[in-house]
C-alpha positions as CSV (number, residue, x, y, z in Angstrom):
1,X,-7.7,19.0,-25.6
2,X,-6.9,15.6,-25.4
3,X,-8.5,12.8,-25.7
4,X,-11.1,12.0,-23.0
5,X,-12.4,8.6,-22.1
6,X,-16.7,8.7,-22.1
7,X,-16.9,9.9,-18.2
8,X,-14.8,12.8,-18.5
9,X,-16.0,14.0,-21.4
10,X,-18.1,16.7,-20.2
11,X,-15.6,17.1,-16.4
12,X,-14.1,20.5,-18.0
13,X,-17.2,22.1,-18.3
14,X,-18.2,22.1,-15.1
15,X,-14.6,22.7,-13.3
16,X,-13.3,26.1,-12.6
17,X,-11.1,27.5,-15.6
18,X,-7.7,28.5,-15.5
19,X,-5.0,29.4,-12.6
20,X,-5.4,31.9,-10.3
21,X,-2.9,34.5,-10.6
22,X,0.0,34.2,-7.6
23,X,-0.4,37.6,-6.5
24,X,-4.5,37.3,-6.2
25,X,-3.7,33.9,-4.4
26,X,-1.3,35.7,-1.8
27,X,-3.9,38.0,-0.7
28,X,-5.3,35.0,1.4
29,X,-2.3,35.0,3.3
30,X,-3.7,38.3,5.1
31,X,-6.0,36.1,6.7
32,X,-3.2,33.8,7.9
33,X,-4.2,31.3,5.6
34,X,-1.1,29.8,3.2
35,X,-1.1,28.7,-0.3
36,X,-1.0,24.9,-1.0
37,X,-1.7,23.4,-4.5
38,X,-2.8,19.2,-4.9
39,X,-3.3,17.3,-8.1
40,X,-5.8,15.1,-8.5
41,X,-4.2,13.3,-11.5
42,X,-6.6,11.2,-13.4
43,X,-5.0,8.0,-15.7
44,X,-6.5,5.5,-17.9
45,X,-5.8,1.8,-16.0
46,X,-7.4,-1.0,-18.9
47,X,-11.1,0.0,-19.6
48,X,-11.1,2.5,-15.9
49,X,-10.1,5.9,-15.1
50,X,-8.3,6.1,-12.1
51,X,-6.8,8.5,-9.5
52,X,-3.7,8.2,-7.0
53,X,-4.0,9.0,-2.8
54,X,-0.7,8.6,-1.1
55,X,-0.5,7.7,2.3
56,X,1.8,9.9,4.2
57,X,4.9,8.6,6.5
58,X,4.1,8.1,10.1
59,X,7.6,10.0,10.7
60,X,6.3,13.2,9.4
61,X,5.4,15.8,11.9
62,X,2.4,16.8,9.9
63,X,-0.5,15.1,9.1
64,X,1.6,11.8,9.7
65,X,-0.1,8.7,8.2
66,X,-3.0,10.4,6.7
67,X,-4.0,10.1,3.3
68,X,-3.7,12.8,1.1
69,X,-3.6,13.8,-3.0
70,X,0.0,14.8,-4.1
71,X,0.7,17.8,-3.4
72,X,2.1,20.7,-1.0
73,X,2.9,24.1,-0.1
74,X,3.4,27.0,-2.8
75,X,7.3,28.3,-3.0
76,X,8.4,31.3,-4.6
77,X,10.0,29.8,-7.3
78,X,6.4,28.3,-8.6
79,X,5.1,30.7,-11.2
80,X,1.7,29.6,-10.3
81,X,0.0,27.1,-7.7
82,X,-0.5,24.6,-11.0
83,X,3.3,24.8,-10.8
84,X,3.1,23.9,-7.3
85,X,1.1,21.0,-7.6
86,X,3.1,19.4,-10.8
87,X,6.3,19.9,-8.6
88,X,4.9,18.0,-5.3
89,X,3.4,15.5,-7.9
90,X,6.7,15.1,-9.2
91,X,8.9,15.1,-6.1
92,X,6.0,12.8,-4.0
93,X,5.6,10.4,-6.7
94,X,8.4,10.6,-9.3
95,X,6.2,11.5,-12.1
96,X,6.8,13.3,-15.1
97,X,3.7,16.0,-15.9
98,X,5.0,17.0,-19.2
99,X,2.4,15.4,-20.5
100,X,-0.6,16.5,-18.4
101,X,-3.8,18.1,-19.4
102,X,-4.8,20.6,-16.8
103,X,-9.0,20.1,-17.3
104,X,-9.4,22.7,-14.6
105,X,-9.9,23.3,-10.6
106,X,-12.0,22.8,-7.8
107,X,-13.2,25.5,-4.9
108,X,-10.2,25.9,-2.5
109,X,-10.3,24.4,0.6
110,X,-9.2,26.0,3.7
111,X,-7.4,23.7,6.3
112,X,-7.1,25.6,9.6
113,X,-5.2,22.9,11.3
114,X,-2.2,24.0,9.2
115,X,-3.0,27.2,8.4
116,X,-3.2,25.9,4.5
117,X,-5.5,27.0,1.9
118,X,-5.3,24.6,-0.1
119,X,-6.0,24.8,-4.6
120,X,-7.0,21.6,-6.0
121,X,-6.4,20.7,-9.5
122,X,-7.5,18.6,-12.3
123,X,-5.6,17.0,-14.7
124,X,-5.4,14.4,-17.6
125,X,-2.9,12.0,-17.9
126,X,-3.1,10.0,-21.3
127,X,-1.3,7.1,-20.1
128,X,-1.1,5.5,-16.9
129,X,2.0,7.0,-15.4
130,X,5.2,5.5,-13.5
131,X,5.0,5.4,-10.4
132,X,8.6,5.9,-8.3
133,X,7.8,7.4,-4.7
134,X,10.3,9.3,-2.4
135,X,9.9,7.2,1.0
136,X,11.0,10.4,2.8
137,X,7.3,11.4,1.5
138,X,4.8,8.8,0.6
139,X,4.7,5.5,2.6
140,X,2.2,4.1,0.5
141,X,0.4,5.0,-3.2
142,X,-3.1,4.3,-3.2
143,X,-4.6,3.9,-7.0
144,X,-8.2,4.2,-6.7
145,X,-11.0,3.6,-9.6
146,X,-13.0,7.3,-10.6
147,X,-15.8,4.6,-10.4
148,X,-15.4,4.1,-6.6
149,X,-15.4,7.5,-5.9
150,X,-19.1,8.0,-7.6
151,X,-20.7,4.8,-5.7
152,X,-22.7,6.1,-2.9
153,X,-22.0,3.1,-0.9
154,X,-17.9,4.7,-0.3
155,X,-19.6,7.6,1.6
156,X,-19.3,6.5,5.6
157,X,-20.1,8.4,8.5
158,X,-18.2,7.6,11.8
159,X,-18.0,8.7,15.2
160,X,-14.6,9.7,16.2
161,X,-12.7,10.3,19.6
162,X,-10.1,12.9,19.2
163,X,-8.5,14.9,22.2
164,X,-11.4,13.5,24.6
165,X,-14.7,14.6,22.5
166,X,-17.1,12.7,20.2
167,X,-16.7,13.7,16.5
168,X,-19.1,12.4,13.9
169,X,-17.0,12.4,10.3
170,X,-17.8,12.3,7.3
171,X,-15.3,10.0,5.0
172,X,-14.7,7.8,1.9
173,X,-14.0,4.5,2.3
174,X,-12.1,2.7,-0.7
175,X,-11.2,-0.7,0.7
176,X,-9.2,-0.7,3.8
177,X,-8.4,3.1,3.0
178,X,-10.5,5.7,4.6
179,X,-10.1,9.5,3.7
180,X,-11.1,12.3,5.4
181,X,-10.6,15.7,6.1
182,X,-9.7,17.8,3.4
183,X,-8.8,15.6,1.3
184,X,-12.5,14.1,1.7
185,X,-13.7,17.8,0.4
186,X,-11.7,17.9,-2.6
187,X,-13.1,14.3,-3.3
188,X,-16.6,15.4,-3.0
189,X,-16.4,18.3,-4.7
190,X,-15.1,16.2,-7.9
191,X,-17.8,13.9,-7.3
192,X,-20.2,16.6,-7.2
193,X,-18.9,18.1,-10.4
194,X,-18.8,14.5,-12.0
195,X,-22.5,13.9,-11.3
């Protein structure tokens, strides 16, 4: 394995190992539930080890303006849902993932808004990467510090109105950027694993 920077040293022992084989990953589409793979692709950035949201296009009819990890739906010409999530990494953010070290996965997360269930994946990159995103995609590219992401302080909790109810959420707050959802679940479930 490559080279790891002091704080991710020990990450891979305490992810889930390997890829889930397609056909096992299909079976959760008896419960209506469709495969998704995201990348959470971590980067050196000077002495910091960083990670990339993207904002979504408020012109998409899904999710529109949300923040999300690259990422996206399984086709049948990925091999596996790592596959997936290289692709949508690549076609989001024009970047090349020859050269990235899968450390290993978090629990799936089921989105029932979309019908998604959605496999999150690790991964080393051993240079910070370049960055070209398809506008049709990603509005914005959010590069956040793996630092942020442990300090207790980015954890928020908000009431929400949505659809004429109250909703108290749970979010992160990096800046001006708040995630939420599933994305928020991946998030904490790396954090978790980090601590």
């Amino acid at each position: 394995m490559a080279q790891l920077p002091p704080l991710l040293r020990s990450l891979p022992s305490h992810l889930i190992p390997g890829v889930p084989a397609i056909d096992s990953v299909l079976t959760h589409q008896s419960s209506g539930l469709r495969p998704a793979g995201v990348m959470v692709l971590l980067f050196p950035r000077d002495s910091d080890v960083r990670f990339l949201l993207t904002t979504r296009p408020e012109t998409l009819t899904r999710h529109a303006g949300q923040i999300s990890l690259p990422g996206g739906r399984w086709e049948d010409r990925d091999p596996t849902l790592w596959d997936t999530a290289c692709r949508e990494t690549r076609e989001e953010l024009g970047i090349r993932t020859g050269r990235l070290v899968p450390l290993g996965r978090l629990d799936p997360v089921p989105v029932a808004v979309s019908n998604y269930l959605v496999w999150p994946f690790v991964a080393w990159n051993p240079i910070a990467p370049r960055i070209t995103p398809d506008p049709h995609e990603v509005a914005a590219v959010v590069e956040v510090s793996l630092a942020s992401l442990l300090d207790p302080e980015a954890v928020q909790e908000e009431e929400w109105e949505f659809r004429g109810a109250s909703w108290q959420v749970t979010l992160y707050r990096f800046g001006d950027v708040a995630v939420w959802g599933a994305t928020a679940r991946v998030l904490a479930d790396l954090a978790s694993r980090l601590r």
